[in-house]
C-alpha positions as CSV (number, residue, x, y, z in Angstrom):
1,X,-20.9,-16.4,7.6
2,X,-23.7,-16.1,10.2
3,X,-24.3,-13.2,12.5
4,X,-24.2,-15.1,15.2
5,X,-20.3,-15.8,14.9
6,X,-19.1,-13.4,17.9
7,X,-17.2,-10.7,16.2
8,X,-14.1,-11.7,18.1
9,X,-13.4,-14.6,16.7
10,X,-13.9,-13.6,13.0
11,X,-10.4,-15.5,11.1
12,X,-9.3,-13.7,7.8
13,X,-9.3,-17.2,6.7
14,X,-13.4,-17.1,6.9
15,X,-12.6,-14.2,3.9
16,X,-13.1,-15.5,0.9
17,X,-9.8,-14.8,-1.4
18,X,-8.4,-12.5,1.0
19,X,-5.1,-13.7,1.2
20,X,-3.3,-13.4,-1.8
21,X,-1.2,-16.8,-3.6
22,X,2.3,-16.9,-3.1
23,X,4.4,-14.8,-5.7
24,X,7.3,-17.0,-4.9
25,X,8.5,-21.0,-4.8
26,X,10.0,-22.4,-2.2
27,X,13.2,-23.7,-2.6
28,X,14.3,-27.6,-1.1
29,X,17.6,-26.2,-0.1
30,X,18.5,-24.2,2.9
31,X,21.1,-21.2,2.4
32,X,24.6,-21.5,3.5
33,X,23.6,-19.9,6.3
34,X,20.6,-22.7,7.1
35,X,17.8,-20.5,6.1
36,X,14.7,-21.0,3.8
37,X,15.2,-20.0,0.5
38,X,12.8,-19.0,-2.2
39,X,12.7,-18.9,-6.2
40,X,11.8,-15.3,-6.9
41,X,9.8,-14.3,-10.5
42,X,13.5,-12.5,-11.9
43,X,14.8,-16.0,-11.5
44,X,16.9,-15.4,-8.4
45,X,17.0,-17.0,-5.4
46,X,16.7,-15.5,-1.9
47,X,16.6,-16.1,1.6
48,X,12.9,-15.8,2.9
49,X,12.7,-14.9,6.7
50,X,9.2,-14.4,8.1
51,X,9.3,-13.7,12.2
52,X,8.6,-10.7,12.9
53,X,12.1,-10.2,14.4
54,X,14.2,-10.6,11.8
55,X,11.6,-8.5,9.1
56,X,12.0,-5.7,11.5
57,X,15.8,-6.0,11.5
58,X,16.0,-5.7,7.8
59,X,13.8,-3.1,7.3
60,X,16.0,-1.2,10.2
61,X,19.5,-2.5,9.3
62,X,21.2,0.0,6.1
63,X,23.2,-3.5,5.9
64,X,20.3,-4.7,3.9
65,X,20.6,-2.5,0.4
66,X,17.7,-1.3,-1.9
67,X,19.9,-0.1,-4.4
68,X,21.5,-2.9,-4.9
69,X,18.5,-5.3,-6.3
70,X,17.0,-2.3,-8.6
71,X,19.3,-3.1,-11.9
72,X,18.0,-5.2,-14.7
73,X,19.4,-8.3,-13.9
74,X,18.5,-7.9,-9.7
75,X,16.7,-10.4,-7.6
76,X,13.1,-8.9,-7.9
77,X,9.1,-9.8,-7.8
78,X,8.8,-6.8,-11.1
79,X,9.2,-7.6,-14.6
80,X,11.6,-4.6,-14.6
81,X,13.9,-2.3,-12.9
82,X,12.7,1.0,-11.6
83,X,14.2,4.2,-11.7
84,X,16.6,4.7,-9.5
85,X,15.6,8.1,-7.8
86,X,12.9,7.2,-6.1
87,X,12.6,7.0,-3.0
88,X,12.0,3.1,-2.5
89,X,15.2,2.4,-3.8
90,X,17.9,4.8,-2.1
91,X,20.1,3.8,0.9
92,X,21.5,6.0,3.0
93,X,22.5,8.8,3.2
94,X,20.7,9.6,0.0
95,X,17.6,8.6,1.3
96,X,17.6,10.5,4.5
97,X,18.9,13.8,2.4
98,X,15.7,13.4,0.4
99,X,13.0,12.1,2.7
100,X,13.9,14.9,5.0
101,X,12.3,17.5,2.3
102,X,9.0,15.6,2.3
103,X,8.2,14.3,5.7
104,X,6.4,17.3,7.5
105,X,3.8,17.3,4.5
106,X,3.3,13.6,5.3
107,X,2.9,13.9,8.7
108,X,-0.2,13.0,10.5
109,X,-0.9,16.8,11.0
110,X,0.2,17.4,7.4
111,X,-2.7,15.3,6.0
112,X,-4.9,16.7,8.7
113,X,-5.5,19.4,6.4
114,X,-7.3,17.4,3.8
115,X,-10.2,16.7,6.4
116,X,-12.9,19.1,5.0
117,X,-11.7,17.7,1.5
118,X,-11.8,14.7,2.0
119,X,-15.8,14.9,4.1
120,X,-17.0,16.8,1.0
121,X,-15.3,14.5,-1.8
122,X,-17.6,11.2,0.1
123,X,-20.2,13.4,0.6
124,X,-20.7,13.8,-3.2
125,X,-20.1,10.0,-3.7
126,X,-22.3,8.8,-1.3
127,X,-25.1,11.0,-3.0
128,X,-24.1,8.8,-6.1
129,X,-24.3,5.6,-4.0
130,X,-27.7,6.3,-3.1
131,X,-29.3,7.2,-6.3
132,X,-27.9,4.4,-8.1
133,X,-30.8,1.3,-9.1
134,X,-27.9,-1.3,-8.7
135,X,-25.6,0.5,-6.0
136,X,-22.0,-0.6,-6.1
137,X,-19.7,0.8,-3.4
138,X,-16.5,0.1,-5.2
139,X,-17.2,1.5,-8.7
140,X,-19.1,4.7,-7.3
141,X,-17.5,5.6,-4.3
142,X,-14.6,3.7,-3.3
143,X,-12.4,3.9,-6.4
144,X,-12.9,7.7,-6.8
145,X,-12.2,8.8,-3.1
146,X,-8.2,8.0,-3.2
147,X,-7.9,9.7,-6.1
148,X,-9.8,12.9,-5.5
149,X,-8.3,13.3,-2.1
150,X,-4.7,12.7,-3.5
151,X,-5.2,15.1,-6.6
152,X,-6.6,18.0,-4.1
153,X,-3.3,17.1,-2.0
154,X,-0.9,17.2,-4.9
155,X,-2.5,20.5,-6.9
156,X,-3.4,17.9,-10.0
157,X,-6.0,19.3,-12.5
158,X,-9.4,17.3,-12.0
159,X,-9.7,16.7,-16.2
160,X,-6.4,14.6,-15.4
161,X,-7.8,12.5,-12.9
162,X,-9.4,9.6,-15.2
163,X,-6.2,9.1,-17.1
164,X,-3.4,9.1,-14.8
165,X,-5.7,6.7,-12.8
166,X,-5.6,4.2,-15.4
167,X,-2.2,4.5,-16.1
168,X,-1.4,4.2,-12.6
169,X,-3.4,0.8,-12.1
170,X,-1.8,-0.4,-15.4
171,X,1.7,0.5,-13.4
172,X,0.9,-1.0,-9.5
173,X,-0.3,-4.6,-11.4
174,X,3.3,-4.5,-13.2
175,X,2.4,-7.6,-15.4
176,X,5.0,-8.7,-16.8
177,X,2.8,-10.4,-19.6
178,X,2.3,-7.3,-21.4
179,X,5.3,-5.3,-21.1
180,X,4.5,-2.9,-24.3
181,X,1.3,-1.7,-22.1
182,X,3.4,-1.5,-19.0
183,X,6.3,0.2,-20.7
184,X,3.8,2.8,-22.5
185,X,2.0,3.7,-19.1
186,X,4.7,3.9,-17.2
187,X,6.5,6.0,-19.8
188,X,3.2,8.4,-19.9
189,X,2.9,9.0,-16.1
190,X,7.1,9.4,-16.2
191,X,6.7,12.2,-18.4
192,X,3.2,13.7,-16.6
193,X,5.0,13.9,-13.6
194,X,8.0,15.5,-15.3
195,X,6.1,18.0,-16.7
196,X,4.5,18.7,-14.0
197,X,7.7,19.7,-12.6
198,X,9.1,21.3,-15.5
199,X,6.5,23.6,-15.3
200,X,5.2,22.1,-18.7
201,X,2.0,21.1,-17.0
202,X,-0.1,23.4,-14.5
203,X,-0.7,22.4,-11.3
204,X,-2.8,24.4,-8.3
205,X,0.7,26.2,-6.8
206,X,-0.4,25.3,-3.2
207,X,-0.3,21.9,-3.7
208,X,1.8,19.6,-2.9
209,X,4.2,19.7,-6.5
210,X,4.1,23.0,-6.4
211,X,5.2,23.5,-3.0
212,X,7.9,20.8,-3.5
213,X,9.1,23.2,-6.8
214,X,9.2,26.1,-5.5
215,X,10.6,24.9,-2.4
216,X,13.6,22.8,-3.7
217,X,16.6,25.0,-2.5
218,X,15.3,23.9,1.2
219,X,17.2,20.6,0.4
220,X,21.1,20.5,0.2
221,X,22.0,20.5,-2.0
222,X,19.0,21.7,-4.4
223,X,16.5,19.1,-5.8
224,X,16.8,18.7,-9.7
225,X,14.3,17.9,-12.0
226,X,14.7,14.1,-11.6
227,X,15.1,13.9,-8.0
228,X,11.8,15.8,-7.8
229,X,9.8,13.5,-10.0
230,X,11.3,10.5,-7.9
231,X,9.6,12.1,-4.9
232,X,6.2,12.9,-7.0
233,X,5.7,9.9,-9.2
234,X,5.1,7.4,-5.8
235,X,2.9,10.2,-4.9
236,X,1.1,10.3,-7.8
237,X,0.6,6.4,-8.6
238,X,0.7,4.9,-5.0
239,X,-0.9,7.9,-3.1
240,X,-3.4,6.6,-4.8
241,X,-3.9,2.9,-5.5
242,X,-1.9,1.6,-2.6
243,X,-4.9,3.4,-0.4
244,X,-7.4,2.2,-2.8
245,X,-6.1,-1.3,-2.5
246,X,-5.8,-1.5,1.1
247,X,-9.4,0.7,1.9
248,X,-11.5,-1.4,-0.8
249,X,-10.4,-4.5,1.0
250,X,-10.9,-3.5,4.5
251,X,-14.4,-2.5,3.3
252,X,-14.7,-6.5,1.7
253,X,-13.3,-7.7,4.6
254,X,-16.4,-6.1,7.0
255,X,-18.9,-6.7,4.3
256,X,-18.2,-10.4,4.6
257,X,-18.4,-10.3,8.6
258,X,-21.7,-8.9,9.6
259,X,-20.6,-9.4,13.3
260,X,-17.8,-7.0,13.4
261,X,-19.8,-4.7,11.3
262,X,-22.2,-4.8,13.4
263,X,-19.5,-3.8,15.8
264,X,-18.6,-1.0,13.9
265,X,-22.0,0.4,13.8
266,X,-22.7,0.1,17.8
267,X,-19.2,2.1,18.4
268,X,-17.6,4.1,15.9
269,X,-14.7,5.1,17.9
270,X,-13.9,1.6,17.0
271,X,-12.7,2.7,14.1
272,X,-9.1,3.7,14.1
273,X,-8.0,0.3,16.2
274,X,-9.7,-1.6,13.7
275,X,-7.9,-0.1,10.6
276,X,-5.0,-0.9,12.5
277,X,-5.9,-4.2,12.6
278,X,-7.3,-4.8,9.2
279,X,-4.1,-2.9,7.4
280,X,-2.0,-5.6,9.5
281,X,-3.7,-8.5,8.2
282,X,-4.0,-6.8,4.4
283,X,-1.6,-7.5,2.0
284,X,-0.9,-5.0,-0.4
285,X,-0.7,-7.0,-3.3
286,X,1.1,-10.4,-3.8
287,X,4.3,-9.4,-2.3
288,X,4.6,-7.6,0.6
289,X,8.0,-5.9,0.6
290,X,10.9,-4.9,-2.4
291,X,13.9,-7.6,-2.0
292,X,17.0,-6.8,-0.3
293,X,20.7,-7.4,-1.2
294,X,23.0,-8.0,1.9
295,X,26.0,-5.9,2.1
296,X,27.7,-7.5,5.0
297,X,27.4,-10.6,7.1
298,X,24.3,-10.6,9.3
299,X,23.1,-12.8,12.1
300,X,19.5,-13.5,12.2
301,X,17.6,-15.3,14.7
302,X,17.6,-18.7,12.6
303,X,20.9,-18.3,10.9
304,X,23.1,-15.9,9.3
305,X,22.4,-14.4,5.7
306,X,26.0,-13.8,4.0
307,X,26.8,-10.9,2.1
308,X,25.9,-10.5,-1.6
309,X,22.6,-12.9,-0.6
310,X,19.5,-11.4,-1.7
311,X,16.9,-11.6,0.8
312,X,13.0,-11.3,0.9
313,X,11.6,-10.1,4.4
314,X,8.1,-11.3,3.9
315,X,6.0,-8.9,5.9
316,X,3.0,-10.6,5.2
317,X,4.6,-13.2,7.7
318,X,6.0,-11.3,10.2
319,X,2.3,-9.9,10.7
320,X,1.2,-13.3,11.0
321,X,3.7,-14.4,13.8
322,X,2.2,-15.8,16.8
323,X,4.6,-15.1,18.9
324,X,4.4,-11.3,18.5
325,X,0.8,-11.6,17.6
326,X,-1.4,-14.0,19.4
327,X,-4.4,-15.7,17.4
328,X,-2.7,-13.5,14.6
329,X,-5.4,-14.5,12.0
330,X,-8.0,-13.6,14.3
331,X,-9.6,-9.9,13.7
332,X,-9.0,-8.1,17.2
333,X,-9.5,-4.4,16.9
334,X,-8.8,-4.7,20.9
335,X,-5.2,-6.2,20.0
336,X,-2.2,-4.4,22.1
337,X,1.1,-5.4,21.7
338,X,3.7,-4.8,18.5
339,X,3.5,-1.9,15.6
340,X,2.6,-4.1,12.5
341,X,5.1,-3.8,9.8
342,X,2.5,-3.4,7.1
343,X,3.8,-0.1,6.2
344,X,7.2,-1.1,6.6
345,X,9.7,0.5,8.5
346,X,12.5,2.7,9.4
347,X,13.8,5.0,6.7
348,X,11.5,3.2,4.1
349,X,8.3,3.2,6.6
350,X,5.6,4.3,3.8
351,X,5.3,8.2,3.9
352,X,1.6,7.6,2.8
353,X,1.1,6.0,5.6
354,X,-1.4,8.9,7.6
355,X,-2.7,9.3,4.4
356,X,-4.1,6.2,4.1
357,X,-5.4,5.7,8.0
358,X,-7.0,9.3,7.5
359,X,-9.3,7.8,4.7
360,X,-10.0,4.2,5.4
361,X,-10.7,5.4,9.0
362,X,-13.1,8.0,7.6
363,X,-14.9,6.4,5.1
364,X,-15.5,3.5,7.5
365,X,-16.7,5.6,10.3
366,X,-18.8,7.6,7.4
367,X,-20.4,4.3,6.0
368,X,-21.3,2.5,9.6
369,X,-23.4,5.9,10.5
370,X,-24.9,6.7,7.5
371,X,-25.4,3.0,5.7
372,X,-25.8,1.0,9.2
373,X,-27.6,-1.9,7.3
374,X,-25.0,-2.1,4.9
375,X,-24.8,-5.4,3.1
376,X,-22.6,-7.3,0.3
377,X,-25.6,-7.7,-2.6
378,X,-23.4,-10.9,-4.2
379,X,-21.7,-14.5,-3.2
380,X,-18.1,-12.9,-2.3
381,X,-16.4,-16.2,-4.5
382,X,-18.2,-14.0,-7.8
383,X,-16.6,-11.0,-7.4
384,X,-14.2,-10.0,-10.3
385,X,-10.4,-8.8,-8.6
386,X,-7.5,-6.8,-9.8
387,X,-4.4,-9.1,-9.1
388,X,-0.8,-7.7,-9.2
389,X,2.3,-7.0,-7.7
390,X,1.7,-3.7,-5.6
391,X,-2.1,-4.2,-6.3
392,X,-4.7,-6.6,-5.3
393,X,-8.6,-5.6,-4.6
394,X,-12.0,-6.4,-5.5
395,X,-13.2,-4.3,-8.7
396,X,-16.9,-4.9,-8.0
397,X,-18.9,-4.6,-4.4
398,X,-22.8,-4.9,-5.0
399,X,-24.4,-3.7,-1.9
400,X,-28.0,-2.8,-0.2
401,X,-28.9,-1.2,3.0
């Protein structure tokens, strides 16, 4: 891409691989209801709405059930069910009783805290970066900064770091073509997170699972063991690779378009507008929400989806609709207008979501002042990816300055 593109009109398509392939076929039939309909990876079938209005609706509407698809045999884009605690897949009111207990800590002036953390932990890496013969910003800096900050958050020992990150990437790809590995990992990190609970495992008491233990009569009634890891495990896995995902693509994404960082670099208070629009345009992995099971009749603004009809809100879409979103491929950090429904919404809106913003925003800022003449060292089309469900990033990013 030249530098002489005007930032302003820079298209995610001019990214190479950026958008993921679909995870789903499209079906020839309409629903009863005279919507499109998809062939989802469990074998289902389900409606597929993509404006923006009708996404928002069902991740709004408790007429659209989570618990409902998490069984064995539900409509689903995993190779199995999860368990049933977490938070993901609770309806009301059990989801409200529980989210309740964790939602000050996620708060944008919860994670506020993790500032000075979070300044020293890329301070460290980026002394790495620059001593390095063959720099590479994913490997050195990038895929370490999630999981430091979220370990300093959570009270995790650091020796425990290198494992439970592997088992956690081996958990967010959920290939189904090797379920022994997937079943072993996830069965590892289960139990980790259950002993940290239990109590079995140490943690740093004024972090985050041991506030959440010690603090577990707050809730009523009382968080048990199981409810608690259901709360943690997300925390543990996602709080970490979800960010990863979503910052090492944003940092592709301006790597392949000198222009905008170029913008970046002449106005770091840029910054936070244009996370916002990156995280709209980024896919986490190669779906972009958990299927729905309708409970009850529901009109829609193309047809009605009838209850006991699975249904995939595709947020991806919805992000993507020109009506709510102008040029919506275009990258326009000065876009007004509609929330994005990348982190979802309503009672399931991501609770990492400050989380994330905090870091992407700050490594970005971090990199444009300190690495202004940052460049990708390598044809983009060479890079090696991670390609799952709930995870999808470059592995590799050669770069010089």
């Amino acid at each position: 891409m030249s530098t002489a593109v005007p930032a302003s009109i820079i298209s995610v398509k001019d990214i190479p691989r950026l958008d993921p392939p679909p995870a789903y076929v499209p079906l020839a039939e309409l629903s009863e209801g005279g919507l499109p309909r998809i062939g989802l990876p469990s074998g289902h079938a389900a409606v597929h709405l993509t404006r923006y209005a009708d996404v928002h609706q069902v991740l709004t509407d408790p007429a659209f059930s989570r618990t409902e698809t998490n069984t064995d045999d539900g409509p689903s884009f995993l190779p199995t069910a999860m368990p049933p605690e977490l938070l993901i897949n609770l309806d009301a009111p059990h989801h409200a009783r529980m989210r309740r207990f964790v939602t000050s800590d996620y708060s944008s002036a919860g994670v506020a805290r993790l500032r000075p953390a979070l300044g020293e932990i890329i301070d460290a890496r980026f002394a790495d970066l620059r001593a390095q013969e063959h720099p590479d910003l994913f490997r050195t800096v990038l895929d370490s900064v999630p999981a430091e900050v979220n370990a300093r958050f959570l009270g995790l020992p650091t020796q425990d770091l290198a494992l439970v990150h592997a088992y956690g990437r081996t958990v967010q790809l959920a290939s189904g073509e090797d379920m022994d590995t997937l079943t072993e990992h996830f069965t590892a990190v289960y139990a980790y997170v259950t002993d940290l609970v239990t109590g079995a495992r140490p943690s740093d008491p004024d972090g985050l699972v041991g506030r959440f233990v010690a603090g577990r009569e707050q809730a009523e009634p009382a968080l048990s063991d199981e409810e608690l890891v259901g709360l943690l495990l997300p925390a543990v896995v996602a709080g970490d690779h979800n960010s990863l995902s979503v910052l090492a693509k944003a940092v592709y994404v301006m790597l392949c378009a000198p222009p905008l960082w170029q913008r970046l670099v002449d106005d770091p208070t840029l910054a936070p507008r244009l996370v916002e629009e990156l995280i709209r345009l980024i896919p986490l992995g190669v779906s972009s929400a958990f299927p729905r099971l309708a409970t009850q009749d529901v009109k829609t603004t193309g047809g009605v989806v009838y209850e006991g009809e699975a249904v995939y809100a595709d947020v991806f879409a919805a992000n993507r609709d020109a009506e709510v979103f102008p040029a919506p491929e275009t990258i326009d950090p000065d876009r007004g207008g509609a929330r994005h429904l990348q982190f979802g919404y309503g009672m399931h809106h991501c609770l990492g979501a400050a989380l994330a913003r905090l870091e992407i925003t700050t490594v970005l800022t971090r990199l444009a002042k300190e690495f202004p003449r940052l460049a990708l060292d390598a044809d983009p089309e060479t890079l090696p990816w991670d390609v799952g469900v709930l995870l999808r990033r470059p592995t590799a990013l050669p770069v010089r300055w």
